[in-house]
N, C-alpha and C positions, 0 to 999 in steps of 0.2 A: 504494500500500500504506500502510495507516495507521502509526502512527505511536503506540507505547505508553510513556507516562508513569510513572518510579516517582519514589518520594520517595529525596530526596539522603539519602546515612546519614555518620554520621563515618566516615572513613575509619580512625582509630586504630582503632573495633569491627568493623572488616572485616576479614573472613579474606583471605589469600593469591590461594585462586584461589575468586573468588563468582563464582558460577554460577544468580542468581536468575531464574527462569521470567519473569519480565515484562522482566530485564535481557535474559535472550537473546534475548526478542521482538523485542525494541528492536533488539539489534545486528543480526539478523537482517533484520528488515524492512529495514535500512540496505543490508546489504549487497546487499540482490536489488535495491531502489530504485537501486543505484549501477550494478547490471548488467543493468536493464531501463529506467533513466532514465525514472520513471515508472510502469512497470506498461504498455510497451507491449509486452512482447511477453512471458509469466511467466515466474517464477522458472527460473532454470537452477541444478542440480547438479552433483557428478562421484560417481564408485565408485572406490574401489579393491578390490587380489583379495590373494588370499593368495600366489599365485606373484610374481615377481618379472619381471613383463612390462611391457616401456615404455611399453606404453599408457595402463596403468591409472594411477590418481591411488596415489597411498602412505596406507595407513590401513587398508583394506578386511579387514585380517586380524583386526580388534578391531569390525569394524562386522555386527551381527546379521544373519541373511538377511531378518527383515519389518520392517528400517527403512523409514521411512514416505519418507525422501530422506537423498542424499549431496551435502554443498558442499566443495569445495574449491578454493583461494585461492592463488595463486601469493606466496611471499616474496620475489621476486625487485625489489628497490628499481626497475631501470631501467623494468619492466612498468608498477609504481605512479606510476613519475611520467609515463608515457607515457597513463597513465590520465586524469590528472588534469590536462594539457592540452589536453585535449579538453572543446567545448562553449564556452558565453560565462559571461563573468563569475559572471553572476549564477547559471548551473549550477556551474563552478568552487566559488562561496563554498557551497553546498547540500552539494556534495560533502563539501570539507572539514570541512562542519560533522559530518557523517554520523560522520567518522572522528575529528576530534576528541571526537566522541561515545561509540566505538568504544574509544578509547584511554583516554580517561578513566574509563571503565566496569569496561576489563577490568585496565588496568594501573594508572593513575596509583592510582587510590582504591585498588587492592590494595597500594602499594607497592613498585611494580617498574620500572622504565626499562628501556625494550626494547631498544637499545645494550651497557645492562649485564646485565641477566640471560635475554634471550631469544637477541638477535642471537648469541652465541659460541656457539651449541649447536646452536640448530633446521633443520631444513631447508628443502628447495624447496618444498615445499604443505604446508598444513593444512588438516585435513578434517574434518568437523562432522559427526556423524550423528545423523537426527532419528529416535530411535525413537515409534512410534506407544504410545495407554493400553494398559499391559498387559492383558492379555487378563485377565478375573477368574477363569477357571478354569483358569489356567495358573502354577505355582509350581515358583519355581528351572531346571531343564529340564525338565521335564514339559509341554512345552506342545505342545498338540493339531493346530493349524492356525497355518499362516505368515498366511494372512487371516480372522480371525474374522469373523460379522457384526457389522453396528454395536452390536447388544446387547451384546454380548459388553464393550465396551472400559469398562472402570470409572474411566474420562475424567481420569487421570492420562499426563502426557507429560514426557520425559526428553529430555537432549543430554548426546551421548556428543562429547568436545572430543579430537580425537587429535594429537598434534604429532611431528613425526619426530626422532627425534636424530640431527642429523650428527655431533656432538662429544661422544662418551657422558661422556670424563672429565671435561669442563665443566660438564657438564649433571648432572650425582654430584654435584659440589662447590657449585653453584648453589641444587641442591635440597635439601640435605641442611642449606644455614646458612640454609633460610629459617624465618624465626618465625612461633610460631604465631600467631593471631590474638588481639587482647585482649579478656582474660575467658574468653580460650576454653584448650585445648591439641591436639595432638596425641597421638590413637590409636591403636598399630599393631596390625594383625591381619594376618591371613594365611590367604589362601582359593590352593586348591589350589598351594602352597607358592609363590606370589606375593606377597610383603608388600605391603601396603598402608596409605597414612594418612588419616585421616580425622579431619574436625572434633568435636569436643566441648566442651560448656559455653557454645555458643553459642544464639542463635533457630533452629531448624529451617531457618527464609528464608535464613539464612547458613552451612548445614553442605554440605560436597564431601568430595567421594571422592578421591583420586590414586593412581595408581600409574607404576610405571616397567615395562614390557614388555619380555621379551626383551632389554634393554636397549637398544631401539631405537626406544620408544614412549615419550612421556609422555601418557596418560589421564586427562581430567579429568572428573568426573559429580555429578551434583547427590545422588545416594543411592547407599544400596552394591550397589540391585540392580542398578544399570545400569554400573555398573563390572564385578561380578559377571559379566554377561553378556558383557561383552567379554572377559574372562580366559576363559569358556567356548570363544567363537569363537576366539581365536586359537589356543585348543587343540585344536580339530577341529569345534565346533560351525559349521555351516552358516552362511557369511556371504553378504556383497550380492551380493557377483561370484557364486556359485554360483548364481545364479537361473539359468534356462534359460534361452538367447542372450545373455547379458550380455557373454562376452568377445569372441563375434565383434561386437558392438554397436561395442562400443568399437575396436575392430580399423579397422571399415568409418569410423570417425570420428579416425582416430590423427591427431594433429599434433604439430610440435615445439612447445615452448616455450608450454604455452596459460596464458592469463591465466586461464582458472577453469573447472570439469569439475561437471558438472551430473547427477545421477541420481534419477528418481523412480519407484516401487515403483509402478505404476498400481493394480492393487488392493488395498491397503494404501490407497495417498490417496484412491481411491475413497469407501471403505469410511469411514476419517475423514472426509471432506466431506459425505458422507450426512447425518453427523450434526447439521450447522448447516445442513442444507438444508431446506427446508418442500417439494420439488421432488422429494425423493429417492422411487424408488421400489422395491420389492424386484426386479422382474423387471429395473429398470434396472440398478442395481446389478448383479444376474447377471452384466449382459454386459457394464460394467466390469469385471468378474474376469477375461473373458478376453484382456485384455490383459496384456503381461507387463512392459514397464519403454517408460523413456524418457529417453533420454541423451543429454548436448549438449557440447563442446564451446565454449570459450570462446579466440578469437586478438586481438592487438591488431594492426591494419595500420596502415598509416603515413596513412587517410584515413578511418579508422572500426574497427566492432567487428564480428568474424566471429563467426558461429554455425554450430556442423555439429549436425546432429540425426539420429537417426534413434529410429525409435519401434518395437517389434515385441510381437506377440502372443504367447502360450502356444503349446509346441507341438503341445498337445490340444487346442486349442480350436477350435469348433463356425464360431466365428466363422471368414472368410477374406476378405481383402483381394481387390479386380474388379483384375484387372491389368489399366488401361487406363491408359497416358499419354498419352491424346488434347489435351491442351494445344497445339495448332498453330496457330491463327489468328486469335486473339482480339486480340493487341497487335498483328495487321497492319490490324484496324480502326479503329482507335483515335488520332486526332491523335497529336502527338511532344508536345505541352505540355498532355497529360492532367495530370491534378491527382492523383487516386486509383483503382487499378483493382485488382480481383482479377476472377483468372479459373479454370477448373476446367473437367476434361473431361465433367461430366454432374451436369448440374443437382438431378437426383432422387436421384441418392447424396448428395450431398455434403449433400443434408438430410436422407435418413433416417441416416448418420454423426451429425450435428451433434442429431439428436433422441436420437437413442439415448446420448448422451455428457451432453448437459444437466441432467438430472436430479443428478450427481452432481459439477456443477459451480457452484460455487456463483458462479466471474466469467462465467459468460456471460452477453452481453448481453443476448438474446432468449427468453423463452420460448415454447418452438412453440406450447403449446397456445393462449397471448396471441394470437400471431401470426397461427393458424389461425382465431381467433374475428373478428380483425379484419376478415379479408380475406371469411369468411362474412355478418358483419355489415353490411361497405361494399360490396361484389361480388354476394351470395350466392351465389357460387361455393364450392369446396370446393379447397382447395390440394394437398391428398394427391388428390382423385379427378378434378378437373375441370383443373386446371394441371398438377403435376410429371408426370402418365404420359405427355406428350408431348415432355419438356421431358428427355431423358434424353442430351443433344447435351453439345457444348461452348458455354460460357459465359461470359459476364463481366460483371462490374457495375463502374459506372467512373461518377468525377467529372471533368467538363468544365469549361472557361471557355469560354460563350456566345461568339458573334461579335460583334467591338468597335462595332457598332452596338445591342448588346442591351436595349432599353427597357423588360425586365422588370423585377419588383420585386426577381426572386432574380436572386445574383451569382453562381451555378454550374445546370449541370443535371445531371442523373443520368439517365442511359439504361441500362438492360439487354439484353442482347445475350444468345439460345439459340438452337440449333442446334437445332431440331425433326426428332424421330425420327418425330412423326408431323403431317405438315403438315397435312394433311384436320382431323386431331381439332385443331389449334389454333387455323385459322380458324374452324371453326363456334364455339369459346369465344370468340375474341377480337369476333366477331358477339354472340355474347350482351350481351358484356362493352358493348358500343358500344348495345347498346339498354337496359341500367341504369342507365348513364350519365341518356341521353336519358330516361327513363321516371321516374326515381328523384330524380334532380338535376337536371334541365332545362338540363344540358348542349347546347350547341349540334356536334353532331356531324356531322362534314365532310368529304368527300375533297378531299384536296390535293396538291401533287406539287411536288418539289424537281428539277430537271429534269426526268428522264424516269423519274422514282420516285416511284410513286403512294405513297400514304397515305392512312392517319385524322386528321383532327385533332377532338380535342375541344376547347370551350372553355366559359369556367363566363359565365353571364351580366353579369356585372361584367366581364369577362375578366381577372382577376387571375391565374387557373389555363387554362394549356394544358399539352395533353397529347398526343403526335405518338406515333402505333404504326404499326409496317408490315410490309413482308419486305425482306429482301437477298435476294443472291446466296446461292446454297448452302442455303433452305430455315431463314434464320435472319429471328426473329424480332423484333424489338426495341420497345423503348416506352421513350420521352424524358420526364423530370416537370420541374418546377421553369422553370428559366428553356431555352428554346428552344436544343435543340443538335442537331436531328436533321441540321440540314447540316452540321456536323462532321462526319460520320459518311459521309455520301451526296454525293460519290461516297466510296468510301474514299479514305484522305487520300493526298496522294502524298509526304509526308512519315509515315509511319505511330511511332508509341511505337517500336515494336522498335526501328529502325534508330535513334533518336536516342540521342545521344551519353551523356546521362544514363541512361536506364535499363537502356543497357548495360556503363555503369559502377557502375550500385548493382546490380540483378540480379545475382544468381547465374546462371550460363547453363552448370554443369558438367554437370548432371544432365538430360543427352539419353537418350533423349525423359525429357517430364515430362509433369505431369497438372496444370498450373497455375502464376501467378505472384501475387503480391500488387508493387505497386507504390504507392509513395506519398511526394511532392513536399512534404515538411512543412514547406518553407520558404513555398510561393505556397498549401500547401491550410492551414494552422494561423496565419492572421494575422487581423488588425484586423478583417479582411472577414468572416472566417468566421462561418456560417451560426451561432445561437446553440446550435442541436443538439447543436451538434461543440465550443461550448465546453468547456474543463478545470480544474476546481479549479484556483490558483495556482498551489500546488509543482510541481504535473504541469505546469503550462503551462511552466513554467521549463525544468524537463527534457525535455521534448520541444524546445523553442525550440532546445535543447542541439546537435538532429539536423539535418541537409540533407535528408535522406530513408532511407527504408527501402525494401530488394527481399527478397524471400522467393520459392524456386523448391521447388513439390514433386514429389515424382517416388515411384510405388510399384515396388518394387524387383522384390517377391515377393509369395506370400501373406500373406507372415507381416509384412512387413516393408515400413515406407516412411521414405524420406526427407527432411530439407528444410532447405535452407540457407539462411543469414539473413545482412545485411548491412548494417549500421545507418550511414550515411556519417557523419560530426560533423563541426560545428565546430570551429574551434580559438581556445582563450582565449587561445594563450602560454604561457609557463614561469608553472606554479605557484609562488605563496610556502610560504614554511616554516607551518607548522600553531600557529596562535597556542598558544602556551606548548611547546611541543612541545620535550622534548631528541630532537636531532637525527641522524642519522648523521653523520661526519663527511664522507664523501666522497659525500653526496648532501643538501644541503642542505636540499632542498627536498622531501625526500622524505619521508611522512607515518610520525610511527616504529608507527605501525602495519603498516607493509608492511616486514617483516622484509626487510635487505640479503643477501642473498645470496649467494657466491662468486660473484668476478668472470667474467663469461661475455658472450662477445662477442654484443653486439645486433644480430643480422642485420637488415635494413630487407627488408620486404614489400612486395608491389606494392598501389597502392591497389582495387584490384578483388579481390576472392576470388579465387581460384585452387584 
């Protein structure tokens, strides 16, 4: 996630609480960067609701129902520094820059020590709500649609800042002797007998909103509408949690103690990403609408970062999730010191899924229509007509280390693995495919046999390139590229992935049956060697370097509803230092005063596996 620049301002002409659009960027992109290390798996949020139920994050009673996402952050000192010994050095010092960034932004240059004026008041979470551009034909509560179309947004965006008060009389006396800004003063008005204060006599770029709620919120906002709108919602206007399935969402993902609670509004982000898409299309778009949210929890374990997710649909909607968790046998093919593998119960969903969601996504990596043109281009075959209608099996794409005699130029291979629904229609293609070859490229095309398993082997006249396709057992299909691993594979291994010890300590394996896995070795697949494909910008390289590996298990529940649990194993740096310049907690040294201390609560230790 990039990474946005403003100009340093005096701090004496800064207000209290600034809230500038390219600052939020900034904090923001830090904070996801800290709990995606990189941008490898996205942004995660939380919701909160208006009831008073333990699942939900605290906030959701002042958060609009078409915010665009919900983040919230746990205060709790021992989580942050748990945080923050995790990874190598060189992630460690990125981190804390992040947060010295953080802290310096929101508090130092406002004038505040988090010790002295935040720590005696605030609570266990704070939650950030991102609302989407107001709609331009919607004023005050008159507004027509929770998801406008893109036209509709007249490309103004707000953050709704909510902090909880545990300590209302501290937090009175705190707020009431803060000063105003210089050259500026304080405003008060008062919208539906809620006083409020607000900047004046300053630049536009430097005027906020505050209010105190119920006496159990403090709200911060960059204008007065968006202040405004949360004295609406906490007064009966429709907020996040009302969306349809939101509270059992969070229900089916409750945990104790979570380090950070993730919520995004799927048509709403849709709808905004459209907009910086050249990709987006209105029918695509459509069927983003009919998804309804997407919610994750956030745990810290004593060996990595847990993620629970579950994602679900509208409950009108057209669209319905294929109840198959056919995920069964793909990692019993597969050596134990596979490099990278995903797998999935049916090859031809998981890419008309993956098609119909790209358009309105602006990080994916592939575009189909790219993709389709390639494979008509070098094949001319057709991928929707001539490949996937037989390829409706179980699946898995997976990186290899070759056999230690491998004299190829490449240091991995990549095999594909499908369970064909219909073997007749896949050999007459994969025949096609073997006289393109031959006919097209002057490939040398071959049968060969690995024991007593026959194959094709292609190879290119230089032989720089081979290429092994065949069948298994069970009507599956496979085709080996890069460097030579189809005997990996033939016989199956008698050590097979499942059973080894790593993948069933970073995999998730709660969610029986499932409809897939994602596995991946970042320590043996992301080094020196690695293919230059797979290189990553610097910082990314750093933050990833940070992980052991990553397991992801998905499982569709219902129709409406799937879910998928994540597992990020880390490194460990050691005991973090204190935050250069940083005043400190007392009784947590080291602990960044951006991670508000919290009432003392005992740290129960987690198992290092998900659970």
């Amino acid at each position: 996630m990039s990474e946005t620049k403003s100009e340093t301002q005096d701090t004496k002409g800064t207000p209290k609480f600034k809230l500038e659009k390219q600052k939020v960027s900034i904090g923001i992109a830090a904070v996801a960067a800290v709990l995606l290390l990189g941008g490898a798996i996205t942004a995660f949020w939380a919701i909160a609701q208006k009831r008073p139920l333990p699942e939900i994050p605290v906030g959701a009673e002042l958060i609009p129902e078409d915010a665009l996402m919900t983040l919230s952050l746990t205060t709790n000192a021992g989580q942050w520094q748990r945080m923050r010994e995790f990874g190598t050095p060189e992630s460690q010092k990125l981190l804390d820059n992040y947060l010295v960034q953080l802290r310096d932004r929101y508090l130092t240059a406002n004038g505040f020590q988090y010790e002295k004026d935040i720590q005696p008041w605030v609570g266990s979470e704070v939650t950030l709500g991102f609302l989407p551009p107001f709609p331009v034909n919607a004023a005050g509560e008159n507004k027509e649609e929770v998801v406008p179309s893109p036209a509709a947004f007249s490309g103004r965006q707000s953050l709704l800042m909510v902090l909880p008060i545990a300590n209302p009389s501290r937090a009175k006396q705190i707020l009431e002797s803060a000063q105003p800004p210089q050259g500026g003063r304080w405003v008060p008005r008062t919208y539906k007998n809620i006083e409020i204060k607000e900047t004046q006599g300053v630049p536009d770029e430097n005027r906020f909103s505050v209010t105190v709620i119920d006496g159990r919120y403090l709200a911060i906002a960059k204008d007065s509408e968006t202040i405004n709108r949360a004295i609406d919602t906490f007064l009966g206007a429709p907020s996040i949690v009302d969306a349809p399935g939101a509270i059992a969402a969070w229900q089916k993902i409750e945990t104790s103690r979570p380090f950070g609670r993730f919520y995004v509004n799927v048509p709403v982000a849709a709808a905004v990403a459209s907009l910086n898409s050249d990709r987006a299309d209105p029918n695509e778009i459509a069927q983003q609408q009919q998804n309804q949210g997407f919610a994750t929890s956030i745990t810290l374990q004593t060996e990595g970062i847990a993620f629970d997710t579950v994602a679900w649909l509208k409950p009108d909607s057209e669209r319905k999730y294929a109840v198959e968790n056919n995920g069964k046998t793909m990692t019993t093919r597969l050596p134990a010191d596979t490099l990278m593998m995903m797998s999935g119960g049916n090859l031809q969903r998981v890419w008309q899924d993956y098609s119909q969601g790209v358009a309105t996504n602006p990080l994916a990596p592939i575009s189909p229509d790219w993709l389709k043109t390639a494979i008509r281009n070098t094949t001319t075959l057709d991928l929707e007509k001539d490949l996937l209608p037989w390829m409706q099996g179980e699946f898995s794409l997976a990186m290899l280390p070759p056999a230690e005699n491998n004299t190829s130029f490449f240091p991995v291979g990549v095999v594909l693995m499908v369970q064909a629904s219909d073997r007749r229609a896949g050999e007459a293609i994969l025949a096609k495919l073997d006289k393109v070859m031959t006919e097209q490229y002057n490939f040398k095309v071959e049968q060969a046999q690995i024991g007593e398993q026959p194959l094709v082997k292609w190879t290119a006249q230089n032989g720089s390139v081979s290429v092994n396709h065949g069948w298994l057992d069970g009507n599956v299909a496979f085709i080996s590229v890069l460097a030579p691993v189809a005997e990996r594979i033939i016989p199956k291994p008698q050590t097979p992935l499942a059973m080894s010890q790593q993948f069933q300590s970073v995999v998730p394996l709660e969610l029986s049956p499932n409809n897939g896995h994602f596995f991946m070795d970042m320590e043996r697949t992301l080094n020196q060697n690695t293919p230059a494909w797979l290189q990553l910008p610097p910082q990314q390289q750093i933050a990833i370097s940070a992980m052991r590996a990553i397991g992801v298990t998905a499982a569709i529940e219902n129709q409406r509803t799937t879910r998928y649990q994540v597992f990020v194993a880390m490194k460990k740096a050691g005991s973090a230092q204190p935050l250069p310049g940083a005043t400190l907690p007392g009784a947590q040294p080291s602990t960044p005063s951006l991670a508000p201390k919290a009432p003392a609560t005992p740290e129960v230790e987690t198992p290092s596996k998900p659970e």
